[in-house]
C-alpha positions as CSV (number, residue, x, y, z in Angstrom):
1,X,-118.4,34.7,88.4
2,X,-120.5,37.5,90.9
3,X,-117.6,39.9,89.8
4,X,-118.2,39.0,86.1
5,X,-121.9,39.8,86.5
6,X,-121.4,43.4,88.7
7,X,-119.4,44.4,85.5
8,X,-121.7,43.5,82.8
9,X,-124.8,44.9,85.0
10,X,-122.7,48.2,84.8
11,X,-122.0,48.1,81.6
12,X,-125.9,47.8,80.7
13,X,-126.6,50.4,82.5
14,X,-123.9,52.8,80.6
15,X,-125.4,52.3,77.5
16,X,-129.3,52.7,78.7
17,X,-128.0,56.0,80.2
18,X,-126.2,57.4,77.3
19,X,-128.8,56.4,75.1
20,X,-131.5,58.1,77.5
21,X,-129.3,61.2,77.5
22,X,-129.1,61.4,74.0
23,X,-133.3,61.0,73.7
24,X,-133.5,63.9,76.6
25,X,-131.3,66.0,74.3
26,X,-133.3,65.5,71.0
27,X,-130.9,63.0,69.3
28,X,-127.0,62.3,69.4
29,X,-125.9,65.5,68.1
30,X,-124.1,66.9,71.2
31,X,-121.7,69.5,69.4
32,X,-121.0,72.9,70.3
33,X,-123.3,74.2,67.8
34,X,-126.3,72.0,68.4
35,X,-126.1,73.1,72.1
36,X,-126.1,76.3,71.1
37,X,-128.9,76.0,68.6
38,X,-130.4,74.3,71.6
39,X,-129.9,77.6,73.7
40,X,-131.5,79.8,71.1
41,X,-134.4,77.9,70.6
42,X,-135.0,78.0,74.7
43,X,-134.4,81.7,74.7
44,X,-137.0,82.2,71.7
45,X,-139.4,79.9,73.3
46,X,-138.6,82.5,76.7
47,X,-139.1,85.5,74.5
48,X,-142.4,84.5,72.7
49,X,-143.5,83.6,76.2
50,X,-142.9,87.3,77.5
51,X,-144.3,88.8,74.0
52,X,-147.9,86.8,75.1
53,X,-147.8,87.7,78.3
54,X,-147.3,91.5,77.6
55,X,-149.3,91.4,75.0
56,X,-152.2,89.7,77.2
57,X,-155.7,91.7,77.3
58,X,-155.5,93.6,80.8
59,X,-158.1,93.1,83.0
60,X,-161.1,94.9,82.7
61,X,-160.6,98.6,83.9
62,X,-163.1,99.4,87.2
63,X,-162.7,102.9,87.8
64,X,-162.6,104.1,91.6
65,X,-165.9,103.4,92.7
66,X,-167.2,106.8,95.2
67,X,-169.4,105.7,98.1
68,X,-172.8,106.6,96.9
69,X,-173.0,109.9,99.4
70,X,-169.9,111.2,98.0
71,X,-168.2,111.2,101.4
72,X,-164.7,110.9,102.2
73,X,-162.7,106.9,102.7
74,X,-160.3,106.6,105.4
75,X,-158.9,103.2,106.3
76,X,-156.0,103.3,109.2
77,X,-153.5,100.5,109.9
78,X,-152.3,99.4,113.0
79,X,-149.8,96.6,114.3
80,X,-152.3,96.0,117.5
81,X,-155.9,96.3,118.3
82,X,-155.2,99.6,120.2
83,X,-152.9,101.5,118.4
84,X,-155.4,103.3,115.5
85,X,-157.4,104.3,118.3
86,X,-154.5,106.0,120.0
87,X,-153.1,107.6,117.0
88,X,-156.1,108.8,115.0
89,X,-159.0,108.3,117.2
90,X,-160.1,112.3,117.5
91,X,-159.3,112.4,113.7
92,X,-161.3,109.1,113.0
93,X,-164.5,111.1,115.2
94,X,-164.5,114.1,113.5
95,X,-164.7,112.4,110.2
96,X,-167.6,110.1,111.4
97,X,-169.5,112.6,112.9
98,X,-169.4,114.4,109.2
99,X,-170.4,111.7,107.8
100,X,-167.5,109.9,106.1
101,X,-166.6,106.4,105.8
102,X,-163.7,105.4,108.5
103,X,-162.1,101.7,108.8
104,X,-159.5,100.7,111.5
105,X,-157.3,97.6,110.8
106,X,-155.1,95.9,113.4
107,X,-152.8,93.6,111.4
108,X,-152.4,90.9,114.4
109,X,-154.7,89.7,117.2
110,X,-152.6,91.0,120.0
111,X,-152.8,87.4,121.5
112,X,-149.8,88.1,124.0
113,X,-150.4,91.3,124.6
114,X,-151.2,90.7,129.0
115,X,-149.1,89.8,131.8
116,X,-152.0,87.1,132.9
117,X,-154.2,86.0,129.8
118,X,-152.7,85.1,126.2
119,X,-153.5,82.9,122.8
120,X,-157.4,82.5,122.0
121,X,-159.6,83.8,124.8
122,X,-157.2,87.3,124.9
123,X,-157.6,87.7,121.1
124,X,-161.4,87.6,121.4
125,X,-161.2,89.8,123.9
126,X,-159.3,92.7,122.2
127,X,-161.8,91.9,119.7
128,X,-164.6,92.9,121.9
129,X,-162.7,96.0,122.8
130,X,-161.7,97.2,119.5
131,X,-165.5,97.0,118.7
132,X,-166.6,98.8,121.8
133,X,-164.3,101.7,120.5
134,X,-165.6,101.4,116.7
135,X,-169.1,101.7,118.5
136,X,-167.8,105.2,120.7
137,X,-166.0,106.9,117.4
138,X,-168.4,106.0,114.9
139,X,-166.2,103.8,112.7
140,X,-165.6,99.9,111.2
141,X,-163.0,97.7,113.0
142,X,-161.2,94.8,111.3
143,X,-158.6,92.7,113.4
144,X,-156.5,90.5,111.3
145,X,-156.0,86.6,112.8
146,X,-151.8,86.7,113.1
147,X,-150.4,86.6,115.7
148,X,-148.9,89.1,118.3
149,X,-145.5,89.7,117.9
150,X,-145.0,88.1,115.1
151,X,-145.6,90.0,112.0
152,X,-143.3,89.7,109.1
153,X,-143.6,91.6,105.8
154,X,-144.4,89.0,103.6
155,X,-145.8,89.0,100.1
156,X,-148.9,87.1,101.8
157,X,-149.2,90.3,104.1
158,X,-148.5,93.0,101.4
159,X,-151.3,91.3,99.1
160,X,-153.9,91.2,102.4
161,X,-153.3,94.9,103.0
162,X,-153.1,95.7,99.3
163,X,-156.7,94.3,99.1
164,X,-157.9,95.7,102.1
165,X,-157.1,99.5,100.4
166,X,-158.8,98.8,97.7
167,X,-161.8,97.2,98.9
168,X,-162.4,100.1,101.2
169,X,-161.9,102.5,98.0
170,X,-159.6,105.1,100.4
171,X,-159.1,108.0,99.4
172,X,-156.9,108.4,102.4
173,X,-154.4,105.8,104.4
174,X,-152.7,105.9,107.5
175,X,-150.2,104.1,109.6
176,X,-146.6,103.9,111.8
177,X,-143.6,105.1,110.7
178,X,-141.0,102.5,110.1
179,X,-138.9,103.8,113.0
180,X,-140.3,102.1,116.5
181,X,-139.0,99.8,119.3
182,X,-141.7,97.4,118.4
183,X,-141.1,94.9,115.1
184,X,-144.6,94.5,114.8
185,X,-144.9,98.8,114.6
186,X,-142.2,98.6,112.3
187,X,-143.3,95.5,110.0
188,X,-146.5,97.5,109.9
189,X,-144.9,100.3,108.4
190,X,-143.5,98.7,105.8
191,X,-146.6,96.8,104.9
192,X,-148.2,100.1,104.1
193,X,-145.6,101.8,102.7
194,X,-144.8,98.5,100.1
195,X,-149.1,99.0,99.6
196,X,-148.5,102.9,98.5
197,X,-147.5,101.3,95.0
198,X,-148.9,98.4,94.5
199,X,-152.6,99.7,95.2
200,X,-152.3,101.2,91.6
201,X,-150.9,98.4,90.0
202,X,-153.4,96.2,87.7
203,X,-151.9,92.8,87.6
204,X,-151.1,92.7,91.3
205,X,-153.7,90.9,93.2
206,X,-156.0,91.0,89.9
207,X,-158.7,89.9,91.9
208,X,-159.4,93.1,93.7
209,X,-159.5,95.4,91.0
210,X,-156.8,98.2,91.7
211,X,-157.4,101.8,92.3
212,X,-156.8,103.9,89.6
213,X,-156.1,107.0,91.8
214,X,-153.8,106.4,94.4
215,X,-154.4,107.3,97.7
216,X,-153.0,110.1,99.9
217,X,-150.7,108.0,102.7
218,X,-150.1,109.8,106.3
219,X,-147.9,108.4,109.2
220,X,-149.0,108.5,112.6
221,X,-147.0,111.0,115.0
222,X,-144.0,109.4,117.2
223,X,-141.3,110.8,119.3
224,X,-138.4,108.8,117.8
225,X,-135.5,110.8,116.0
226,X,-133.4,108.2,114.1
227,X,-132.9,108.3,111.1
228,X,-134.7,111.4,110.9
229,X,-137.7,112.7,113.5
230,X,-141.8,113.0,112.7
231,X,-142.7,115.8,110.6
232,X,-146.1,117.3,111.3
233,X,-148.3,118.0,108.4
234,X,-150.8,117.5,109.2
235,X,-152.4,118.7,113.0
236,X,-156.1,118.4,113.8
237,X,-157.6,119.9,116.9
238,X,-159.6,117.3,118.5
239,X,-161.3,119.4,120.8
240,X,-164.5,117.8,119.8
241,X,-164.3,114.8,119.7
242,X,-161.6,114.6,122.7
243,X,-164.8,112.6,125.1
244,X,-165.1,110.4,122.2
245,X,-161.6,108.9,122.0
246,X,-161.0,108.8,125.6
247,X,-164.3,106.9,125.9
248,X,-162.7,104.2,123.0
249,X,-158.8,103.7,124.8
250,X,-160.6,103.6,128.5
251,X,-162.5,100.7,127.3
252,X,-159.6,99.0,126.1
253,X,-159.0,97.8,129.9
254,X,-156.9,94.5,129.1
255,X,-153.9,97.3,128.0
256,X,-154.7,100.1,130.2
257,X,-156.5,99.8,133.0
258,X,-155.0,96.4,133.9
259,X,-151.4,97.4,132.0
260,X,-151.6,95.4,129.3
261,X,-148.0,93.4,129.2
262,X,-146.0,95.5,131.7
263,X,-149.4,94.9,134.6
264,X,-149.8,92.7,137.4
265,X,-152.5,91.7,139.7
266,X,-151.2,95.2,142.5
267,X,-152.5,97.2,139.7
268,X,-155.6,96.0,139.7
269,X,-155.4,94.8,143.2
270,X,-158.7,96.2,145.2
271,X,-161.6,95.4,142.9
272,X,-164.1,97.7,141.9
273,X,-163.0,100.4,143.5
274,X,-159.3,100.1,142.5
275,X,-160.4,99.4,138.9
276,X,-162.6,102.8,138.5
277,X,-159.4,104.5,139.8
278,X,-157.4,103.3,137.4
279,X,-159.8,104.6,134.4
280,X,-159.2,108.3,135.7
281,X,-155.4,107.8,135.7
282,X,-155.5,106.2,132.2
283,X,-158.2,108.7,130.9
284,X,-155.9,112.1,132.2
285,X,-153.1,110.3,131.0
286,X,-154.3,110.1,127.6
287,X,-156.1,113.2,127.9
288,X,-152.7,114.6,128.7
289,X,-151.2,113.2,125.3
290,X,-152.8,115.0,122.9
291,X,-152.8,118.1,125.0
292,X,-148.8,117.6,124.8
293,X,-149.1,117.7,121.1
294,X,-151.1,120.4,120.9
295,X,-149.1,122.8,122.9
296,X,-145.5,120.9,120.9
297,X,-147.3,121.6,117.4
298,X,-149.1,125.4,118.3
299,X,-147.3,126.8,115.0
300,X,-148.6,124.7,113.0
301,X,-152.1,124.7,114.5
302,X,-152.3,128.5,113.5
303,X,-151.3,127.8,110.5
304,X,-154.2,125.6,109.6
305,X,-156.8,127.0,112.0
306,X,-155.6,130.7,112.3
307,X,-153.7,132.3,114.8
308,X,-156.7,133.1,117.3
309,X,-158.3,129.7,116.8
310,X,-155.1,127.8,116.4
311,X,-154.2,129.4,120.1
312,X,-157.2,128.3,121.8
313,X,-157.1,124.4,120.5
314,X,-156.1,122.3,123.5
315,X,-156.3,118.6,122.0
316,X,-154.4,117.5,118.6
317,X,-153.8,114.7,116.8
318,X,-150.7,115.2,114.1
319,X,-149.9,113.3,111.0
320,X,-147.0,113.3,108.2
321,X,-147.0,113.0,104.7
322,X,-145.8,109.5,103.3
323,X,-144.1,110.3,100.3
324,X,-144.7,107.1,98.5
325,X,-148.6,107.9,97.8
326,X,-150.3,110.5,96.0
327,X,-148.7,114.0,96.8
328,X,-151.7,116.6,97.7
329,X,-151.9,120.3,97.7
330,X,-152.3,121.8,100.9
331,X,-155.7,122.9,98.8
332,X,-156.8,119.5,98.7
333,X,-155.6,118.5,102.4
334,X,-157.9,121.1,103.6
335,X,-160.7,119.0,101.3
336,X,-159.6,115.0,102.5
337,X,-159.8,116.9,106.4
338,X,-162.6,119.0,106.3
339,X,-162.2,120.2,109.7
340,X,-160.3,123.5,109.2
341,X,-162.4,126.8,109.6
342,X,-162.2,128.7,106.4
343,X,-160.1,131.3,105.8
């Protein structure tokens, strides 16, 4: 008797499922052509979907809006709350000092970035020191809450630094090459590089309204050489503004004066004393850095600044042409870094 029962429960429930497959298919005609019908009524349905949605009003054009002085925008990009400063501090100065408008962006919190401190308190505290520096060049700071070491180059992180271009209305955007030793140097890279397009593009992020002129992208200089080493377009003499910059990375003393990851408590072993040594070293090494690019990028220092001048610069900054953004004249470089005597 239980088997009789098993069987005839399963037999109800055979029909109640064809029946409800039939219903789910719109009726019991399951042929060939009915499926196919079926098909080509999805497909229109598809169609007339894409027809509406390209068809759809765009949103309402806001053209570029100018700061109301007329000045230049420059918003720079860097993986850690140090490395704009490094990279484009002198630069970052000079434009200041003229006037213009001048953003730095760390895309993480460099929460691991000590041998003794890490997570919260350490963020704040590169905080702090990335606003000392804004307050020494002149500029805005913006440190993004992810953490260090673990940037990825998500569509989350393309839209943030998509939005962060054009809220700042650039006219010109820096940031890493894609070839470092460091993921978050390289994720960076390709954050920026992904924003070089999609600044200009009205239905991504329609929130922010895009820009309708895109901006002039630059890459910082490196020393790496695979696949294919730094070009310098770009070189500034920094000359002026050399106190400036070395004033911003010496107060960044949880990476340089203590050592950042690669320190320990000998380095700063001494106190006072000890530590005030250590902001010489840091400040001749640094001082040393762009001296070193000056002298490696002489040629192209005449070139912009004329052979005389160009001989006498001793600090530079250099920068490469992204080839993903707007593609400017050498004419209109000389206009977006107005710090080239006339010839």
């Amino acid at each position: 008797m239980p088997r009789v029962a098993l069987l005839l429960a399963a037999a109800v429930c055979y029909v109640l499922g064809v029946c409800s497959a039939s219903a789910w298919r719109g009726g019991n005609d399951v042929t060939p052509s009915a499926i196919a019908r079926g098909a080509e009524s999805d497909r229109g349905a598809k169609a007339r979907g894409v027809d509406l949605a390209m068809s759809a009003a765009p949103p309402k054009e806001k053209p570029k809006v100018e700061s109301p002085d007329g000045k230049l925008r420059i918003i720079c990009f860097g993986a850690h709350p140090d490395d704009c400063e490094i990279k484009a501090g002198g630069a970052a100065a000079l434009w200041a000092a003229a006037g213009h408008h001048v953003k730095f962006v760390s895309l993480t919190n460099g929460d691991i970035g000590h041998w003794r401190e890490a997570g919260g308190p350490l963020a704040r505290r590169r905080n702090a020191e990335v606003q000392h520096a804004a307050s020494r060049l002149g500029i805005t700071s913006e440190v993004l809450d992810n953490h260090d070491g673990e940037l990825q180059p998500t569509l989350e992180n393309r839209r943030a630094v998509t939005r962060l271009i054009r809220e700042w209305h650039a006219d010109i955007v820096m940031g890493p090459r894609t070839n470092d030793y460091h993921p978050d140097h390289r994720y960076t890279g390709i954050l920026v590089q992904d924003a070089a397009y999609m600044v200009a593009v009205p239905f991504f992020c329609p929130d922010t309204p895009h820009l309708t002129q895109n901006p002039v992208f630059l890459y910082y200089s490196d020393q790496f050489q695979k696949p294919y080493p730094f070009q310098a377009d770009v070189v500034v003499a920094v000359d002026r503004s050399i106190e400036q910059k070395l004033d911003a990375v010496v107060g960044m003393e949880s990476q340089f004066v203590e050592g950042g990851v690669s320190g320990s408590p000998e380095v700063i072993a001494g106190g006072e004393p000890k530590l005030e040594e250590r902001r010489k070293v840091v400040r001749e090494s640094f001082r040393n850095r762009d001296r070193g690019l000056a002298e490696k990028y002489r040629e192209q220092l005449a070139a912009w600044y004329g052979k005389e001048a160009g001989g006498k610069i001793q600090y530079a900054e250099a920068f490469e042409i992204c080839e993903y953004g707007r593609q400017p004249t050498k004419e209109e470089l000389r206009k977006l870094f107005p710090f080239f005597d006339a010839k």
